[in-house]
PAZAPA-4460 file (N, C-alpha, C; in steps of 0.05 Angstrom, whole numbers, plus 32768, in hexadecimal, padded with zeros to 4 digits):
% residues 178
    n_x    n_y    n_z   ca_x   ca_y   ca_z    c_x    c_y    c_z   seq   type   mol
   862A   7ED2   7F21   861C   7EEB   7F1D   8603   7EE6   7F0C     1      X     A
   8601   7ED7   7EF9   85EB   7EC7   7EEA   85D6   7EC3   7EF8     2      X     A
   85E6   7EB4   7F0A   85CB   7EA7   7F10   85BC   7EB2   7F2C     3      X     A
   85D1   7ECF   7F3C   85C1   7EE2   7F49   85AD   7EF1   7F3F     4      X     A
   85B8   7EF4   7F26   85A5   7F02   7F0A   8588   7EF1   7F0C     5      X     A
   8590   7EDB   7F06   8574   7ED3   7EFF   8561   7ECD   7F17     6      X     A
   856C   7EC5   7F2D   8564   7EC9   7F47   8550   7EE2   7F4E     7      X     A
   8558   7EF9   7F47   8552   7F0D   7F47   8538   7F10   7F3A     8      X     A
   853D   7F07   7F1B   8527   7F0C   7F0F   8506   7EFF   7F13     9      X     A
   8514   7EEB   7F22   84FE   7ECF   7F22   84EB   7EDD   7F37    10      X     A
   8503   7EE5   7F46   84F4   7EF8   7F67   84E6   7F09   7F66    11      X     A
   84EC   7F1A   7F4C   84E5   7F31   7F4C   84C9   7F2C   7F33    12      X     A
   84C5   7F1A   7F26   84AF   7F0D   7F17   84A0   7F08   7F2A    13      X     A
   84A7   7EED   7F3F   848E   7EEB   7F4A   847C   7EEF   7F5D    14      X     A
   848C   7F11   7F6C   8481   7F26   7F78   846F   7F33   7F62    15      X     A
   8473   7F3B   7F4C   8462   7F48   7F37   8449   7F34   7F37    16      X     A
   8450   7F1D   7F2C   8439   7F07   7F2F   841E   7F05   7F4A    17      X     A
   8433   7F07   7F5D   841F   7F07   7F7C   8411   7F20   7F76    18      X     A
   8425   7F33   7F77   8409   7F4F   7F70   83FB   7F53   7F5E    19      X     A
   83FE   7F47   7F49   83F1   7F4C   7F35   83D1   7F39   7F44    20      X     A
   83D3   7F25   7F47   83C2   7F0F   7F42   83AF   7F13   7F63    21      X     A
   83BC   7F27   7F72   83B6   7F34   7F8E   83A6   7F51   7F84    22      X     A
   83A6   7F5D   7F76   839A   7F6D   7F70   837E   7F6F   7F72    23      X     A
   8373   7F82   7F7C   8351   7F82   7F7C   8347   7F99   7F68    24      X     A
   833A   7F91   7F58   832F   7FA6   7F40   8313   7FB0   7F50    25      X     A
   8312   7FCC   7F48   82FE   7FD4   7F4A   82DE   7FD0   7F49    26      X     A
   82E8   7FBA   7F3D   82C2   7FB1   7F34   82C2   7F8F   7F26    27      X     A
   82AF   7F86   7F35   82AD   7F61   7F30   829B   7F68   7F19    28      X     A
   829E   7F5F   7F03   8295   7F60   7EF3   826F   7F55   7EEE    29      X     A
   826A   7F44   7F0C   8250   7F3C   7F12   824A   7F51   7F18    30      X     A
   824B   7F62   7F1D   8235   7F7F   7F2C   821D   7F81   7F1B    31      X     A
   8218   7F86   7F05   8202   7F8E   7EE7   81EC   7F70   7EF9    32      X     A
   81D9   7F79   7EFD   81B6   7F72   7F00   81A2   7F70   7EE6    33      X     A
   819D   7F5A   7EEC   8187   7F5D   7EDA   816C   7F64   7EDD    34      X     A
   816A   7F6B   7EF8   814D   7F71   7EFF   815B   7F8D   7F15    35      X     A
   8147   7F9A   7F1C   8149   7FB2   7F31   814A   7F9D   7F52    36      X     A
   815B   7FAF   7F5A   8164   7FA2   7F73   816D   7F8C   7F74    37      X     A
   8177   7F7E   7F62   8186   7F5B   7F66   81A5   7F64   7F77    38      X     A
   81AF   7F7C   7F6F   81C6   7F7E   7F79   81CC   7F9B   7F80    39      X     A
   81D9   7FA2   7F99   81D8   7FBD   7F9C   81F7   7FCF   7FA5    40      X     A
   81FB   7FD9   7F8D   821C   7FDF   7F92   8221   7FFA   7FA1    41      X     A
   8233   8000   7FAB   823D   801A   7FB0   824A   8025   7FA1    42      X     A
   8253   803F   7F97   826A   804D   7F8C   8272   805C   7F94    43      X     A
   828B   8056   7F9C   82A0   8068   7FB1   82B1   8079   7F9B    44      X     A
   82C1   8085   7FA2   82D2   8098   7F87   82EB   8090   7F9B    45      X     A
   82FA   8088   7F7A   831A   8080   7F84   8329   8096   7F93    46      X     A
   8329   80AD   7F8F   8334   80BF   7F97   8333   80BD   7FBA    47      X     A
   831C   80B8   7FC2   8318   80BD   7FDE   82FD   80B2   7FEA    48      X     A
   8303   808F   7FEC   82EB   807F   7FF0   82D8   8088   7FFF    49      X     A
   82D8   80A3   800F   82C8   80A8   8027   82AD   80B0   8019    50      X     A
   82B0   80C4   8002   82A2   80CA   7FEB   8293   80B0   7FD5    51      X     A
   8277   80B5   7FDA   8269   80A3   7FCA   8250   80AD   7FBE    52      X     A
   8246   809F   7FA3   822E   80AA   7F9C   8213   80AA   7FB0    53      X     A
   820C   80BD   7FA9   81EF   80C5   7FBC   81DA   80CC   7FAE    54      X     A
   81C1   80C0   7FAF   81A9   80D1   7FA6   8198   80E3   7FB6    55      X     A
   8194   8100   7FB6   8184   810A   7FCE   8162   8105   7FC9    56      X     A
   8156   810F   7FDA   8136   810F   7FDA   8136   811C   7FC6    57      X     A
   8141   812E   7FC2   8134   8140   7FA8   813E   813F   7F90    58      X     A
   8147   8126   7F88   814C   8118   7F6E   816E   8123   7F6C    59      X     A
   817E   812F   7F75   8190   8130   7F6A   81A6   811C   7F72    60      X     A
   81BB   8121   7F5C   81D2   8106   7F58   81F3   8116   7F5E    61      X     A
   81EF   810A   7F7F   8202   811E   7F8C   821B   80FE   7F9C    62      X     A
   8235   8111   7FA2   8242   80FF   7FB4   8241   810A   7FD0    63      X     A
   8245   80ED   7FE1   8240   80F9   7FFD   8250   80E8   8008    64      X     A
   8252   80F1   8024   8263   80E4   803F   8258   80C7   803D    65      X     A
   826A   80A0   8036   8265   8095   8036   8254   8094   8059    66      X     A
   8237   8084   8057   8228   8083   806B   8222   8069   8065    67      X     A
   8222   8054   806A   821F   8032   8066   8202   802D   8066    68      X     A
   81FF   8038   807E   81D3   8038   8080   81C7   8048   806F    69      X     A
   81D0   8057   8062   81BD   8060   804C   81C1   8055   8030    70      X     A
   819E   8051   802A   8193   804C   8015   819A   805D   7FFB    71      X     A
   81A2   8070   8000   81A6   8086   7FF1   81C4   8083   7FDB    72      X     A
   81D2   8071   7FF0   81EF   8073   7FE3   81EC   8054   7FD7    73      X     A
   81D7   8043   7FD0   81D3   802E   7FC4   81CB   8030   7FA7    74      X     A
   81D3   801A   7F98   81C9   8023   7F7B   81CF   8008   7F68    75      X     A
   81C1   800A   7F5B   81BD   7FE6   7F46   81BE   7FF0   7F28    76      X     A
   81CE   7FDC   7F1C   81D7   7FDD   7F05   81C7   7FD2   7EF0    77      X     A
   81B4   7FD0   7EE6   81A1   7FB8   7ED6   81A8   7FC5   7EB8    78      X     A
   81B5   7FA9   7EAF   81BD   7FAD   7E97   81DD   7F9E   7E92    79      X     A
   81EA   7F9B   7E82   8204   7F90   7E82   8218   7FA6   7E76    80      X     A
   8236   7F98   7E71   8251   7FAF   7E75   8251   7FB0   7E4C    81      X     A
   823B   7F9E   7E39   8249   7FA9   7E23   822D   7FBA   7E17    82      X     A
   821B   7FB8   7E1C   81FC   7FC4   7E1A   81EF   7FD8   7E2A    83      X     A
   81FF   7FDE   7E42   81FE   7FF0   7E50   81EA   7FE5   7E62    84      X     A
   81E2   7FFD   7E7B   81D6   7FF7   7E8C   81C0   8013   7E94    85      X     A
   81B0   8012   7EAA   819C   8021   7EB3   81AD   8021   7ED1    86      X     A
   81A6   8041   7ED4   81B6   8040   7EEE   8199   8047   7F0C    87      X     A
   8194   802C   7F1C   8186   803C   7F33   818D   8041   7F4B    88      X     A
   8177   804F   7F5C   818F   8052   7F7E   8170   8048   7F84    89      X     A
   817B   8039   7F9B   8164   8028   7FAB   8157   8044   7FBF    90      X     A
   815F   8052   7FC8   8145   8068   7FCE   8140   8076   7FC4    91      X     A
   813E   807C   7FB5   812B   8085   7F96   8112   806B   7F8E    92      X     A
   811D   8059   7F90   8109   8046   7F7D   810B   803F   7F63    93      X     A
   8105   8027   7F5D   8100   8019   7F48   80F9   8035   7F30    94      X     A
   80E9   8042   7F37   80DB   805A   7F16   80F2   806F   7F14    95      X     A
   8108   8072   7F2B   811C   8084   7F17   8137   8074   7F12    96      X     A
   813D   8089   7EF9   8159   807A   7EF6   816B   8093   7EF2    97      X     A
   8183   8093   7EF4   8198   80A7   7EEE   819A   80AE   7ED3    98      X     A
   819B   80BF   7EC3   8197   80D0   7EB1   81B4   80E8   7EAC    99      X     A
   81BA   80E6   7E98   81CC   80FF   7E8D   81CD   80FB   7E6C   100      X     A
   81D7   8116   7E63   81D2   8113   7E40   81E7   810A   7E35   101      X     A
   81DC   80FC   7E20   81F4   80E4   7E12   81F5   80F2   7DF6   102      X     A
   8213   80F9   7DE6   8232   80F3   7DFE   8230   80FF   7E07   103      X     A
   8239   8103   7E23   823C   8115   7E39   8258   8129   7E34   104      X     A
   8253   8146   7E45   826D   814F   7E40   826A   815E   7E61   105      X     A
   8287   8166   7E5C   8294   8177   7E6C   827F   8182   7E81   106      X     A
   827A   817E   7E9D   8269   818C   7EA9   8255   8185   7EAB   107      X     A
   8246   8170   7E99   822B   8177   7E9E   8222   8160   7EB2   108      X     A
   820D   816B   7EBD   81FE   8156   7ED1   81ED   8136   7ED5   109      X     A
   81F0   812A   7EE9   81E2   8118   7EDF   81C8   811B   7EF0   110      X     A
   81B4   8112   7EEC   819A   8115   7EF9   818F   80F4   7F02   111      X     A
   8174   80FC   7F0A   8162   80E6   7F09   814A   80EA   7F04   112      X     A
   813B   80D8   7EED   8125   80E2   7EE6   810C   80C5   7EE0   113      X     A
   80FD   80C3   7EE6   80EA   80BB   7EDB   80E0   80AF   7EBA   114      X     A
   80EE   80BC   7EAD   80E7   80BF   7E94   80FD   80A3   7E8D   115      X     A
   8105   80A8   7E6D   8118   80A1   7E61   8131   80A9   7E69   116      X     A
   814B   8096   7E6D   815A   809A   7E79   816D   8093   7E6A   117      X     A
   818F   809D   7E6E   81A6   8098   7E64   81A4   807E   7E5E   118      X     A
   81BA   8071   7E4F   81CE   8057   7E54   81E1   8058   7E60   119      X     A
   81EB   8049   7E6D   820D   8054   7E78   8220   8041   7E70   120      X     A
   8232   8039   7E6E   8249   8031   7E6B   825B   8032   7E80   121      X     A
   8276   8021   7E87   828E   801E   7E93   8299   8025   7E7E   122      X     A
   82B2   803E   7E8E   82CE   803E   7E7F   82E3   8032   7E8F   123      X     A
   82EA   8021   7E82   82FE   8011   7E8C   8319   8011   7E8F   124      X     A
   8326   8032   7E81   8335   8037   7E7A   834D   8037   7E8C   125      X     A
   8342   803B   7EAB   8357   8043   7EBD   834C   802E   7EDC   126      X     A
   834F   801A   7ED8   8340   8002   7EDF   8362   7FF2   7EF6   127      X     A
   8374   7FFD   7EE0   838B   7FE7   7EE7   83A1   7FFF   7EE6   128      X     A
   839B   801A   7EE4   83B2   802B   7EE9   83C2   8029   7F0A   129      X     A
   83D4   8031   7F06   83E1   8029   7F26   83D9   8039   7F3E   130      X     A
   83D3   8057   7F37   83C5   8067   7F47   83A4   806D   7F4A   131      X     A
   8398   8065   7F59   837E   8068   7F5A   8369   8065   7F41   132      X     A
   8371   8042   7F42   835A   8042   7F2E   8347   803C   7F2F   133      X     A
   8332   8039   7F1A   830D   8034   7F22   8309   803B   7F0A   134      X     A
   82EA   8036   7F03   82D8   8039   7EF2   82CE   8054   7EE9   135      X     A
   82CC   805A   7ECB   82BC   8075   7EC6   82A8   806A   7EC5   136      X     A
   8291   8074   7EC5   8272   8078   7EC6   8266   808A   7EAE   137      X     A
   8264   8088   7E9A   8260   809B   7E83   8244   808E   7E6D   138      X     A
   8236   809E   7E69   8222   809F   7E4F   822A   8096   7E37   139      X     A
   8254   80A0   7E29   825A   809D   7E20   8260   807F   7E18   140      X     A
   824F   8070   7E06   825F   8053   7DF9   8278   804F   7DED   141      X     A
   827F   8066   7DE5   829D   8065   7DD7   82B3   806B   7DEC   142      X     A
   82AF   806D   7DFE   82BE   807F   7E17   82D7   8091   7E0E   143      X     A
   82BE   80A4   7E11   82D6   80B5   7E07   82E0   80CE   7E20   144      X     A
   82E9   80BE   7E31   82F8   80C9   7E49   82EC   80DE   7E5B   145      X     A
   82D2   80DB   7E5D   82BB   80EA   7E6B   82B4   80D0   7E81   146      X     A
   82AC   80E2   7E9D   829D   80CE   7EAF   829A   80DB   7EC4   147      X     A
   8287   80D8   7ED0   8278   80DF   7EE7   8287   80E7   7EFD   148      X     A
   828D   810C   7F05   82A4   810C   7F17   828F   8118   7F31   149      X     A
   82A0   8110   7F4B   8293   8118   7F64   8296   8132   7F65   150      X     A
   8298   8146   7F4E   8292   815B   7F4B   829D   8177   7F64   151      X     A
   82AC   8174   7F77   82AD   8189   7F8C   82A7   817F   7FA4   152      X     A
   82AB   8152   7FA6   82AE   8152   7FC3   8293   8148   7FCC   153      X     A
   828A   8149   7FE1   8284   8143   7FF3   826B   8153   7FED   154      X     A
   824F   814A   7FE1   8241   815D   7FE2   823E   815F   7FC7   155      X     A
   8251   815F   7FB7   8254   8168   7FA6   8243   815B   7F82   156      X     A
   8236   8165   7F6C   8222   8153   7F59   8237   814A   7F4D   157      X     A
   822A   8132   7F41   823B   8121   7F2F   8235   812D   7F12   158      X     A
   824D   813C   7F10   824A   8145   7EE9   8262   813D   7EDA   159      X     A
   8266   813A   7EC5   8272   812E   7EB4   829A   813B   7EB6   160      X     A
   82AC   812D   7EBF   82C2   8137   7EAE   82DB   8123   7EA6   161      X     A
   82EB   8130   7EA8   8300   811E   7E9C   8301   8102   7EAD   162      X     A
   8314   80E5   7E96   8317   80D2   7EA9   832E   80DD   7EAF   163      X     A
   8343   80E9   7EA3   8356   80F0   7EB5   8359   80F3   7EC9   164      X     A
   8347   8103   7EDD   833C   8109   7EF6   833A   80EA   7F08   165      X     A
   8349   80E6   7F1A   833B   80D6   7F28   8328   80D6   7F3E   166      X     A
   831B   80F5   7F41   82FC   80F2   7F42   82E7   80F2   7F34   167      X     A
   82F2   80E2   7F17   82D9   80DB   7F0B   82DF   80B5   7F08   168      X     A
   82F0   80A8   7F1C   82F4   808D   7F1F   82E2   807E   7F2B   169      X     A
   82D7   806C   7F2C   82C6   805F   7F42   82CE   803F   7F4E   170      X     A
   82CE   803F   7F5B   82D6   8022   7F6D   82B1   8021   7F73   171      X     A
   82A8   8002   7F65   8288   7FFD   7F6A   828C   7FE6   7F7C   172      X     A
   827C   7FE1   7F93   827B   7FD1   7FA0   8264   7FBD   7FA7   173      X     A
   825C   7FAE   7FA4   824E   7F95   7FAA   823C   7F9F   7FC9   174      X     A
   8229   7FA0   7FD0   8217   7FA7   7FE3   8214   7F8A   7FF1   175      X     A
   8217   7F7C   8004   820B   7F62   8009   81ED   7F77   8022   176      X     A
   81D4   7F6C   8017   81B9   7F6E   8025   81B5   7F65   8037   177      X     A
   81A7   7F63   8050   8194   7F58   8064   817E   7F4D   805C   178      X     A
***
């Protein structure tokens, strides 16, 4: 009986092991650029990958129907994960960057502006939870459980709410170029 016991356990260890070490995290930690355009990620929302960030022509910071050929749903990180970063979308251009007020709260919007722009930060908090996890996106350095939610879907602006929410999660993805 012992030694079905331990049989058991060994089995049952090194299934945990395979998945553990099988696991794909949300974000390679190479994504952060140090120049505009070196690298160009996507951000899908854990909740429902179809949904991804979008910038429209008319500056706003919306989610939309993942579309692979648009420029719109592209975006580069310049800056690193402990100093923060500058957020851009490759059809906008190099002169804007994503913008919202730091700390951020409840609701509010993020933009794109020309001017002086946010810092952002990863919250990493829910990175390795078992249900739909991913990255917050927040102004906040201290993370204080705020991040960028797809706000109403499909269409819908990116304004600030809970990480609780796992539409404020992000799964960022690596762009490979032509």
């Amino acid at each position: 009986m012992k030694k079905l016991s331990l049989l058991l356990m060994v089995a049952l260890l090194s299934v945990a092991t395979w998945a553990q070490s099988n696991v794909i995290l949300p974000l390679n930690r190479a994504i952060f650029s140090t120049t505009y355009g070196e690298k160009w990620l996507r951000l899908s929302c854990c909740d429902n990958t179809d949904y991804v960030w979008s910038a429209t022509s008319s500056k706003e910071a919306k989610t939309a129907l993942l579309d692979t050929s648009q420029d719109n749903q592209l975006f580069c990180f310049v800056g690193n994960e402990t100093d923060g970063f500058a957020i851009y979308n490759k059809a906008l251009g190099e002169a804007y960057k994503l913008t919202a007020l730091s700390p951020c709260s409840h609701g509010e919007a993020a933009s794109w502006t020309q001017d002086e722009a946010a810092t952002w930060y990863l919250d990493t908090r829910f990175t390795e939870v078992g249900d739909k996890p991913g990255f917050g996106i927040t102004t906040n350095k201290e993370n204080q459980g705020m991040s960028l939610n797809m706000w109403g879907g499909n269409g819908g602006d990116l304004k600030f709410y809970s990480m609780s929410g796992a539409g404020s999660r992000w799964i960022v993805t690596q762009v490979e170029q032509q």
